[in-house]
SETOR-169231 format. One record per residue: residue in three letters; x, y, z of N, C-alpha, C, CB in turn. Coordinates in pm, 1 decimal, always signed. Glycine has a CB too. Example, Ala and Ser with C-alpha at 12.3 -4.5 7.8 and 13.67 -1.06 7.14 Angstrom:
BEGIN
KOLMI  aa     n_xx     n_yy     n_zz    ca_xx    ca_yy    ca_zz     c_xx     c_yy     c_zz    cb_xx    cb_yy    cb_zz
KOLMI ala  +1319.0   -569.0   +780.0  +1230.0   -450.0   +780.0  +1320.0   -330.0   +780.0  +1130.8   -447.3   +904.6
KOLMI ser  +1285.0   -225.0   +708.0  +1367.0   -106.0   +714.0  +1290.0     +3.0   +787.0  +1408.4    -59.8   +572.5
//
This chain:
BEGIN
KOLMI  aa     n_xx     n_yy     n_zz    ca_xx    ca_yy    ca_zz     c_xx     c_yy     c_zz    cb_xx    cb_yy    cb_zz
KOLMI unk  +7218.2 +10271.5 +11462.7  +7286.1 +10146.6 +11431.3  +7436.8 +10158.1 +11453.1  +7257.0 +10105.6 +11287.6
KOLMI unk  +7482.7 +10296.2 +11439.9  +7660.2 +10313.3 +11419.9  +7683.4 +10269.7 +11601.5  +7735.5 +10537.2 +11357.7
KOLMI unk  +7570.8 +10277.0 +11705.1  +7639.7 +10214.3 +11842.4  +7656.2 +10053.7 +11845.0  +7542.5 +10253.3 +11977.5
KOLMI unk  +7645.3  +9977.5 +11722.0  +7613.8  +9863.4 +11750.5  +7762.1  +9795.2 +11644.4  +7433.9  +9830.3 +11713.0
KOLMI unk  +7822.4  +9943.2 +11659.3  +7956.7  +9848.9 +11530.6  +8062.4  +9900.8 +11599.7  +7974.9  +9900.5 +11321.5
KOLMI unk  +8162.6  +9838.0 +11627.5  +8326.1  +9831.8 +11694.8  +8414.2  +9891.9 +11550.7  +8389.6  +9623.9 +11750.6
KOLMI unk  +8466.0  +9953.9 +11593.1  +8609.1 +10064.1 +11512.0  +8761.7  +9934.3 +11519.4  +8664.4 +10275.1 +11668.3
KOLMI unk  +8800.0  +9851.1 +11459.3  +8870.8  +9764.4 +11512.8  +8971.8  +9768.8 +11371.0  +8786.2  +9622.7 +11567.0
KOLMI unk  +9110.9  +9688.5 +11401.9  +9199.3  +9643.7 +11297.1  +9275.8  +9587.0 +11300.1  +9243.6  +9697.3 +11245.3
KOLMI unk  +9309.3  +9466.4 +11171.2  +9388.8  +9347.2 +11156.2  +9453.2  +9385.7 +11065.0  +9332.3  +9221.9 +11134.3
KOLMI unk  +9582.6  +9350.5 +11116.0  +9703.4  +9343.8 +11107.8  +9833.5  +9214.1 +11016.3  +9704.4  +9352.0 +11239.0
KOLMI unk  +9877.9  +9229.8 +10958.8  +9987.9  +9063.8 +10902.2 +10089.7  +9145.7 +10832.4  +9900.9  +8914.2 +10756.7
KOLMI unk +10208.5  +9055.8 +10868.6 +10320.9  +9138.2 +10851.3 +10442.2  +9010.0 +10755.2 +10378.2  +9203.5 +11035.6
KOLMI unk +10536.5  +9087.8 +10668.6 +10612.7  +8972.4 +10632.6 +10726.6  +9048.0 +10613.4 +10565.7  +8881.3 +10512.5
KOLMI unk +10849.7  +8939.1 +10637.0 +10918.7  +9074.8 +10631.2 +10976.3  +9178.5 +10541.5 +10994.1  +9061.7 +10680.3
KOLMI unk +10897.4  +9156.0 +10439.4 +10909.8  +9253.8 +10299.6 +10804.8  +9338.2 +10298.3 +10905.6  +9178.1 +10154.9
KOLMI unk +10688.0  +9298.2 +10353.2 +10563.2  +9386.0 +10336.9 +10492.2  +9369.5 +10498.4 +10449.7  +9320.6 +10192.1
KOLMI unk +10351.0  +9445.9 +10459.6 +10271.4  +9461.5 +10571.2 +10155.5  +9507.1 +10533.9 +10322.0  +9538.3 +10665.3
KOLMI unk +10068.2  +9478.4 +10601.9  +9887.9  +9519.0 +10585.8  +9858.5  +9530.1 +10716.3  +9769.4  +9396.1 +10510.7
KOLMI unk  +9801.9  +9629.5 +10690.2  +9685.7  +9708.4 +10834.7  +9559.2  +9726.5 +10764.3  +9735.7  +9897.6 +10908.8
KOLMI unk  +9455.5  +9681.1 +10832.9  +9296.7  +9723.0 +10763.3  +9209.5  +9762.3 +10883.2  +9208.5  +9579.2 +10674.1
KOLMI unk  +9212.3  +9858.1 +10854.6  +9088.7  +9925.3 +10949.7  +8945.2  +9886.4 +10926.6  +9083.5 +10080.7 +10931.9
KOLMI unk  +8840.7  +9816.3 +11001.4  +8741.1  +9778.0 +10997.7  +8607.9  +9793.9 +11090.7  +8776.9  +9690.9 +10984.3
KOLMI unk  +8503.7  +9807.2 +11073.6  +8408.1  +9828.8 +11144.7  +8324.9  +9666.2 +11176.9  +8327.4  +9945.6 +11066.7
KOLMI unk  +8331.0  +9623.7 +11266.8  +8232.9  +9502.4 +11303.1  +8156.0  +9503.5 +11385.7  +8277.5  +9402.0 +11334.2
KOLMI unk  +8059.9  +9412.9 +11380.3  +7954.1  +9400.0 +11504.5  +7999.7  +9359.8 +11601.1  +7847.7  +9321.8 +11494.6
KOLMI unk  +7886.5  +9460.2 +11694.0  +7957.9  +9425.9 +11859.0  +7900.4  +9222.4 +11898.0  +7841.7  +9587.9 +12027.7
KOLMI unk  +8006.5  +9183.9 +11950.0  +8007.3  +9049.7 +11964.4  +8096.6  +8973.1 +11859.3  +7870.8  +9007.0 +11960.0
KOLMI unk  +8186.7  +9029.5 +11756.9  +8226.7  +8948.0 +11668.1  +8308.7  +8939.4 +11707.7  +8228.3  +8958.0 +11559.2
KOLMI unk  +8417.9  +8856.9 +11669.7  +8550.1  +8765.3 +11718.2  +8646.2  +8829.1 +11643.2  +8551.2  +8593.8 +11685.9
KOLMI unk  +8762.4  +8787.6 +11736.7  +8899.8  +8811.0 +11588.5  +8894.8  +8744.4 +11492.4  +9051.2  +8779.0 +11608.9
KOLMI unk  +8875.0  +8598.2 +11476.2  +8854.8  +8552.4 +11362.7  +8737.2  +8602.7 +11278.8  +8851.2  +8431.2 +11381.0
KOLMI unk  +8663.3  +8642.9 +11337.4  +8536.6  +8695.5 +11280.4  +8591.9  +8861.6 +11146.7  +8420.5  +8752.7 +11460.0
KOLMI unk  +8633.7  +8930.5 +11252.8  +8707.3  +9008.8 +11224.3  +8855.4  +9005.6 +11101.9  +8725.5  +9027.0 +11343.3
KOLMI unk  +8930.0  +8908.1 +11111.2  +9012.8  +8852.9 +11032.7  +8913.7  +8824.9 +10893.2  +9081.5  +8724.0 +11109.0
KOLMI unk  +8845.4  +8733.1 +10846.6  +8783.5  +8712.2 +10768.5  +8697.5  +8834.6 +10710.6  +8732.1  +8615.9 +10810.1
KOLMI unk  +8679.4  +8935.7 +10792.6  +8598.8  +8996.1 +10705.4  +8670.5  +9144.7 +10690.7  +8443.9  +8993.4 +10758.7
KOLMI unk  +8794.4  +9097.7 +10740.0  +8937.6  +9253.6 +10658.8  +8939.9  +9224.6 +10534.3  +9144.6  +9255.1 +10706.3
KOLMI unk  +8909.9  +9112.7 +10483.9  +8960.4  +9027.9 +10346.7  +9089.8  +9019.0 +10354.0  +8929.8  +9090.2 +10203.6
KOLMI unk  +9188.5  +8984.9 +10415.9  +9336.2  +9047.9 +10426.0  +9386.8  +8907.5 +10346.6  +9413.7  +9088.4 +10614.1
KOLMI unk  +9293.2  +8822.4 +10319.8  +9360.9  +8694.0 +10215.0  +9353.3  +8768.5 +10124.6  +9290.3  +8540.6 +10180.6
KOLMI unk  +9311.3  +8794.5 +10047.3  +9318.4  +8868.4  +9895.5  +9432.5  +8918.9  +9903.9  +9212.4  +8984.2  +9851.8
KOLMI unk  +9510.9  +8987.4 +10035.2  +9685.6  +9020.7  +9996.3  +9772.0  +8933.8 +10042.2  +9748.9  +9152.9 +10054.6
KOLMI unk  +9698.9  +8838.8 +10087.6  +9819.1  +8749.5 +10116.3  +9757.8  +8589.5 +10128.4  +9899.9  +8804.0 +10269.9
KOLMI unk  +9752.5  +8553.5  +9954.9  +9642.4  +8419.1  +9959.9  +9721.9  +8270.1 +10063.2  +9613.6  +8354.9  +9749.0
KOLMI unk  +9804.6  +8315.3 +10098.9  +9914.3  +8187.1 +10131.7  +9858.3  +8184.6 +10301.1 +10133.1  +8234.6 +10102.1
KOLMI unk  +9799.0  +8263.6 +10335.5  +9754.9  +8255.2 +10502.5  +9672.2  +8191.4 +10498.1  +9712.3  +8366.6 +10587.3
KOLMI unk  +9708.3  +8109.8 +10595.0  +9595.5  +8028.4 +10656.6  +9558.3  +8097.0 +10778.3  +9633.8  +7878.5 +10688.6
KOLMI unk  +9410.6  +8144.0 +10832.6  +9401.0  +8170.0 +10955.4  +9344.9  +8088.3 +11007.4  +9359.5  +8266.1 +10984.1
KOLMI unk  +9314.0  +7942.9 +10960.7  +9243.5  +7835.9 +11009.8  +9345.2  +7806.0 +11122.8  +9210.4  +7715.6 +10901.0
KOLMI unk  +9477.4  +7805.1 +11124.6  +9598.2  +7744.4 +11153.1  +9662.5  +7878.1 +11231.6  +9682.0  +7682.1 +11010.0
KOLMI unk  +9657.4  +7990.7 +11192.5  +9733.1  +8083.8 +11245.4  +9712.2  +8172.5 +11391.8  +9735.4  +8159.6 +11145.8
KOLMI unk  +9832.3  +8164.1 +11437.4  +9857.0  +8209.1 +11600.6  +9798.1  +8350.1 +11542.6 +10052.2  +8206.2 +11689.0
KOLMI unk  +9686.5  +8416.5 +11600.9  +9674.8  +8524.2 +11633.2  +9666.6  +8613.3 +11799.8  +9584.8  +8527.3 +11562.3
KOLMI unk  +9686.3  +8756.8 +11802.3  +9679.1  +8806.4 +11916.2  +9646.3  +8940.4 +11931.2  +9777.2  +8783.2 +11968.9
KOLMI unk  +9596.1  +9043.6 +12040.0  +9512.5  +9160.1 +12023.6  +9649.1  +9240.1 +12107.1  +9326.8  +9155.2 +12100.9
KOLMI unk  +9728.3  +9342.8 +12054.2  +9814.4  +9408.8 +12074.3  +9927.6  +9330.6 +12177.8  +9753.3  +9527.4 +12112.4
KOLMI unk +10001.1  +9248.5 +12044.4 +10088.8  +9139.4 +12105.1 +10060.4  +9056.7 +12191.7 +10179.8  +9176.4 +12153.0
KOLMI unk  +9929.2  +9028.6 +12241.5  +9895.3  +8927.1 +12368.5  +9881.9  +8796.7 +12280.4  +9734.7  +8967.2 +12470.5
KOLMI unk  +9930.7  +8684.1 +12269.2  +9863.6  +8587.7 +12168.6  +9734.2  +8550.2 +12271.5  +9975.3  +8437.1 +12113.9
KOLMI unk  +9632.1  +8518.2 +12166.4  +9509.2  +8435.9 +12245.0  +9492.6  +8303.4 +12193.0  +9362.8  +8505.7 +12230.8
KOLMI unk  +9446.8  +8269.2 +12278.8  +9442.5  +8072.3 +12281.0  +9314.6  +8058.3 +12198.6  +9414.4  +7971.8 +12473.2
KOLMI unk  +9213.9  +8156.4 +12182.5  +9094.8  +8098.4 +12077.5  +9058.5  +8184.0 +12019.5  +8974.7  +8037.3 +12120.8
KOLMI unk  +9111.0  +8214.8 +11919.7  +9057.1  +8317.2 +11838.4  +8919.8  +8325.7 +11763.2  +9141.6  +8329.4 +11753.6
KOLMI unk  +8871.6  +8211.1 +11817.2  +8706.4  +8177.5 +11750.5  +8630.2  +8262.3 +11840.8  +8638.4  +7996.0 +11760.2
KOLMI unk  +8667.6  +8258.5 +11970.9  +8559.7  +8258.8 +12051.1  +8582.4  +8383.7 +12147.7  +8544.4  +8120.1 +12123.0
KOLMI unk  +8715.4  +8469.1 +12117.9  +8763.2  +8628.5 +12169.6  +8701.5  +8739.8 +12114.3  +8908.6  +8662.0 +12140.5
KOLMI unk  +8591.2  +8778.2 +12155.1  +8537.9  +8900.0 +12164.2  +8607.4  +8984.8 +12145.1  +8488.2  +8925.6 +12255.3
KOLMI unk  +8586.2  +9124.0 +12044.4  +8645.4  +9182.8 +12042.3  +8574.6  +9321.2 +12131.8  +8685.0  +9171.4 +11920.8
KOLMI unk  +8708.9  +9423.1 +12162.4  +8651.8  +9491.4 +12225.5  +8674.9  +9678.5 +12098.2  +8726.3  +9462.8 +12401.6
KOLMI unk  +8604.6  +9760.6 +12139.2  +8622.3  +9889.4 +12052.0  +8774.1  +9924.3 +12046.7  +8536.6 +10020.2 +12115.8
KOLMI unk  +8847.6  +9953.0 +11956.3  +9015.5  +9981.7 +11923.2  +9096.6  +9878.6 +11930.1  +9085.7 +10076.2 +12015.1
KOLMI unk  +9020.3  +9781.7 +11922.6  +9151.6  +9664.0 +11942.4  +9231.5  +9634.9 +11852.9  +9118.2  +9535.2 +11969.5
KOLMI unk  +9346.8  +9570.7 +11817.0  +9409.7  +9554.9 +11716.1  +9425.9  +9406.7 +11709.8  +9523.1  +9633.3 +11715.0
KOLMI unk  +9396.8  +9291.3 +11565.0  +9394.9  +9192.3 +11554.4  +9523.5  +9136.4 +11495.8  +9293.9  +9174.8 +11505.3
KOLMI unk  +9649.6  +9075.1 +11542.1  +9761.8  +9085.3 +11475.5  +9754.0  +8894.1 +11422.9  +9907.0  +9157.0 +11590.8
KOLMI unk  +9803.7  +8854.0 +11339.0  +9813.7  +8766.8 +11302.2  +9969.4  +8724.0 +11249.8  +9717.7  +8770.7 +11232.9
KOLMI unk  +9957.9  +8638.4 +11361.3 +10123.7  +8576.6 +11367.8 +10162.4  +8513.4 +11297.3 +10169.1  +8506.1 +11456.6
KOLMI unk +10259.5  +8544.3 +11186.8 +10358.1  +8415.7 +11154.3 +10447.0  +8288.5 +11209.5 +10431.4  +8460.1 +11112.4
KOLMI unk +10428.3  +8130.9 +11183.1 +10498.0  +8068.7 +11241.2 +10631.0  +8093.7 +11245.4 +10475.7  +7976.5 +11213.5
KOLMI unk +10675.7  +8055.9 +11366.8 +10860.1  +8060.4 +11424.0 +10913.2  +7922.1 +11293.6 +10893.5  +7979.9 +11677.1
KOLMI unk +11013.6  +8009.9 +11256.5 +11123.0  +7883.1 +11140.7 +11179.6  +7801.8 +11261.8 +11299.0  +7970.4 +11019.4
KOLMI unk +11242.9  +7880.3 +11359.5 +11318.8  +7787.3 +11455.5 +11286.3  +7872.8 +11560.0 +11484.1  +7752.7 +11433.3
KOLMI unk +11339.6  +7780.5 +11677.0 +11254.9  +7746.2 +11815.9 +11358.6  +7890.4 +11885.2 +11281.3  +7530.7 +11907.9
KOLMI unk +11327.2  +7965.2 +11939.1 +11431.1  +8116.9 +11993.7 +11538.0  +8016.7 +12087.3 +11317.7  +8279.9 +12129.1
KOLMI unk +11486.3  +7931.9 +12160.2 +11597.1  +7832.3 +12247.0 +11701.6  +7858.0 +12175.8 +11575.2  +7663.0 +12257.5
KOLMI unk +11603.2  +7725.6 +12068.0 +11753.5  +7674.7 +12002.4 +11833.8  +7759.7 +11910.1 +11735.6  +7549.6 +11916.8
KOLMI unk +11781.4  +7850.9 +11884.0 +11912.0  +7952.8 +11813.8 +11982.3  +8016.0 +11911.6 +11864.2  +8079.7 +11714.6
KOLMI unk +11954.6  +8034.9 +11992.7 +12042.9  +8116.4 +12084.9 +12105.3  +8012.4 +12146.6 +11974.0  +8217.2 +12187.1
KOLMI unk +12092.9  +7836.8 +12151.4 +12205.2  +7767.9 +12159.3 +12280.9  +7745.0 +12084.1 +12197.0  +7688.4 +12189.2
KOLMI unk +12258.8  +7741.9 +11952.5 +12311.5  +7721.2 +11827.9 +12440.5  +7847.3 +11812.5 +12178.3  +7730.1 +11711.0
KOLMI unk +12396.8  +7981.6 +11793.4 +12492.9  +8068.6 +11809.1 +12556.2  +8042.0 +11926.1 +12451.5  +8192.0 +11801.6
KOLMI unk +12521.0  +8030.3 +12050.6 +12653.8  +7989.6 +12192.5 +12731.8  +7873.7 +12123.5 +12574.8  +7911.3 +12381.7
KOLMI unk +12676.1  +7783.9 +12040.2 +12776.8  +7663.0 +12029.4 +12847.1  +7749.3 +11923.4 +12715.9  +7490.0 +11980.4
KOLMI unk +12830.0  +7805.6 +11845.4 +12947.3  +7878.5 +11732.9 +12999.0  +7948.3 +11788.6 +12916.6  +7954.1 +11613.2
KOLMI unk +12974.4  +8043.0 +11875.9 +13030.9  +8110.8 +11934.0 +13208.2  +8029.2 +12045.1 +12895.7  +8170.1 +12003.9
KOLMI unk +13127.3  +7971.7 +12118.2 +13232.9  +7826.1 +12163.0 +13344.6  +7775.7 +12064.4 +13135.7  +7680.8 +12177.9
KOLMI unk +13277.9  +7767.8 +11983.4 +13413.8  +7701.7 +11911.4 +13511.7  +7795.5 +11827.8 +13366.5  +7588.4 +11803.7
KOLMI unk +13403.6  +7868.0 +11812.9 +13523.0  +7979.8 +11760.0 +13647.0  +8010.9 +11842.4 +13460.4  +8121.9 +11744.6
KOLMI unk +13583.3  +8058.5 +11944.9 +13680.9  +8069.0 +12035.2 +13778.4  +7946.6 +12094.5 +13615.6  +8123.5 +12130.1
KOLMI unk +13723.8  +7850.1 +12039.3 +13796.8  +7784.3 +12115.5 +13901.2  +7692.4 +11964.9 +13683.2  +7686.2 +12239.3
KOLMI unk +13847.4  +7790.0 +11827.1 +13921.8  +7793.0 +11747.7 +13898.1  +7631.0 +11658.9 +14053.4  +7832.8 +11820.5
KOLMI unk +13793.3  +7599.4 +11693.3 +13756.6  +7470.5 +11623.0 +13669.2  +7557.3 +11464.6 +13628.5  +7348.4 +11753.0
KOLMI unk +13648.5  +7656.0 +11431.4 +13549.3  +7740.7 +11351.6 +13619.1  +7667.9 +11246.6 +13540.9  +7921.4 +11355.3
//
């Protein structure tokens, strides 16, 4: 039976803490599949993974229902962006601008 279970682990990170859970699942189960059965809500009841960007060693995937997992994979589960990377890095150029240009 042990050829019929994947060595796999999910991952969630904040930036005060972090959880890694090493898990054994059946071959054919999903990341979400996988997610749900790390229990990794019990450390962190505020996740939603109904909603949450996940991805298998930084790749995000577009369906985490339906991504197979493969033996060693790692299931990371993303936190939403507060703000958009654009726009902060326009936001600092515009402070940056005026500083210099002494409007600060």
């Amino acid at each position: 039976m042990n050829d019929e279970l994947l060595n796999v682990e999910v991952v969630y990170a904040l930036p005060d803490r972090q959880k890694l859970i090493s898990l054994r699942v059946p071959v054919g189960a999903t990341m979400y599949d996988a997610v749900q059965q790390s229990g990794i809500i019990g450390f962190f009841p505020e996740l939603d993974i109904e909603h949450s960007s996940m991805g298998v060693f930084s790749k995000v995937e577009a369906n985490p229902k339906g991504r197979v997992l493969a033996e060693g994979e790692r299931v990371e589960i993303y936190r939403p962006l507060i703000i958009d990377p654009k726009d902060n890095r326009k936001a600092r150029a515009k402070q940056a601008k005026e500083k210099r240009s002494g409007q600060a």
